[in-house]
N, C-alpha and C positions, 0 to 999 in steps of 0.2 A: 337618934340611935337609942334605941332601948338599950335598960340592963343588961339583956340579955344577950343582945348582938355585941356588947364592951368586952364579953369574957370568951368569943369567940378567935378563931386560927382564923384570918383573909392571908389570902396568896392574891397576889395580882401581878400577871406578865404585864411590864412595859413596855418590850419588845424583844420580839428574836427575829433576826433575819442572818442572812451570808451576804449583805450587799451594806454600802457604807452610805450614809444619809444621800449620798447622790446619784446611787444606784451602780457604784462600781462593785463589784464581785471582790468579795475577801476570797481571794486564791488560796491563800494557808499560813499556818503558824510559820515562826521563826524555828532553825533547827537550833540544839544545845538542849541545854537544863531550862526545864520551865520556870518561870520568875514570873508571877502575879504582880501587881504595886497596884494600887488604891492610894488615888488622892484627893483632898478635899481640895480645890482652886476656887478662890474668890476673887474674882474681877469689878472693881468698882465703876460707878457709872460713866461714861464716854470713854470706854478705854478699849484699844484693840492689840491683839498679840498678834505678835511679829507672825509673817510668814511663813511656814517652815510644813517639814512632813515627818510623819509617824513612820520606822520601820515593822511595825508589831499591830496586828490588830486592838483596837481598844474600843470602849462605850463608855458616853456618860448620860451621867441623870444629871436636869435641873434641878437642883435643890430650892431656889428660890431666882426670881427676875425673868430676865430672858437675856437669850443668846441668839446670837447672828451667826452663822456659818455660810462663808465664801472661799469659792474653789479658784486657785489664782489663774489659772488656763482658761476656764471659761465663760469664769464669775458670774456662775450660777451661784445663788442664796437662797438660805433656808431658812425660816425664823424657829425657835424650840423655846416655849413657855416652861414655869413652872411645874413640875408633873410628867414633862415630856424624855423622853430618852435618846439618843442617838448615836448610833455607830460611825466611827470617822471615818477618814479617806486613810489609807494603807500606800509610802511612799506618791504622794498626790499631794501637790504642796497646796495649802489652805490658811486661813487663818477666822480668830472666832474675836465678838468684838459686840462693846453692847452701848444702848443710848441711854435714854433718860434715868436706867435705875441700874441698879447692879446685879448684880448674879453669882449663885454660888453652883457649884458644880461638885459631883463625884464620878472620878472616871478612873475604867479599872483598864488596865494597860497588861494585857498577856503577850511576854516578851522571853527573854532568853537573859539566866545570868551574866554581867555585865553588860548589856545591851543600854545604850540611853533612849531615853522615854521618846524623845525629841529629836527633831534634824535641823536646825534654823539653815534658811535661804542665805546664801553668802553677802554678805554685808549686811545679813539682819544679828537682831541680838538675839540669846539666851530667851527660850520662852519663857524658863521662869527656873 
């Protein structure tokens, strides 16, 4: 990279879609007051989070490693590197889970004041 391109503005879309990494249709927001939350989640290496589903649409970025997403209905899987983004499943129970290395994640969650971020599968735990 030149000098030159250092002191430059880049924009770069990671993604936009209306469908969730498995191609189900985001129907629509939650009603109430709108409530953004951004979280940074780090998963350390062979660890998988519980089962569970999202009321609220949400996306995250890889920040570093890779992540595994599986759909518990059909378990279809999707692997997402460093770099990569994705849109979850909306009420679709799922869970994300990683091997050899860890992963750090930021995922912004557009929900509704007091709304939880999370839904765990009954006799699962707290995703976090």
């Amino acid at each position: 990279m030149s000098k030159q391109d250092e002191n430059q503005i880049t924009a770069v879309e990671v993604m936009r879609s209306s469908e969730a990494w498995n191609g189900e249709r985001i129907e629509s927001y939650p009603a109430g007051q709108p409530e953004l939350t951004v979280m940074r989640l780090s998963l350390p290496a062979h660890t998988s989070l519980p089962w569970h589903t999202h009321p609220m649409p949400n996306a995250a970025f890889v920040l570093s490693g890779t992540l595994i997403v599986e759909d518990k209905q059909s378990g279809e899987q999707q692997t997402f590197h460093a770099g990569e983004a994705l849109n979850e499943t909306v009420n679709s129970a799922h869970r994300g889970y990683t091997l050899e290395e860890p992963a750090e994640l930021v995922i912004t969650y557009a929900g509704v004041k007091g709304q939880e971020l999370t839904e765990p599968l009954p006799g699962e735990p707290e995703e976090f």
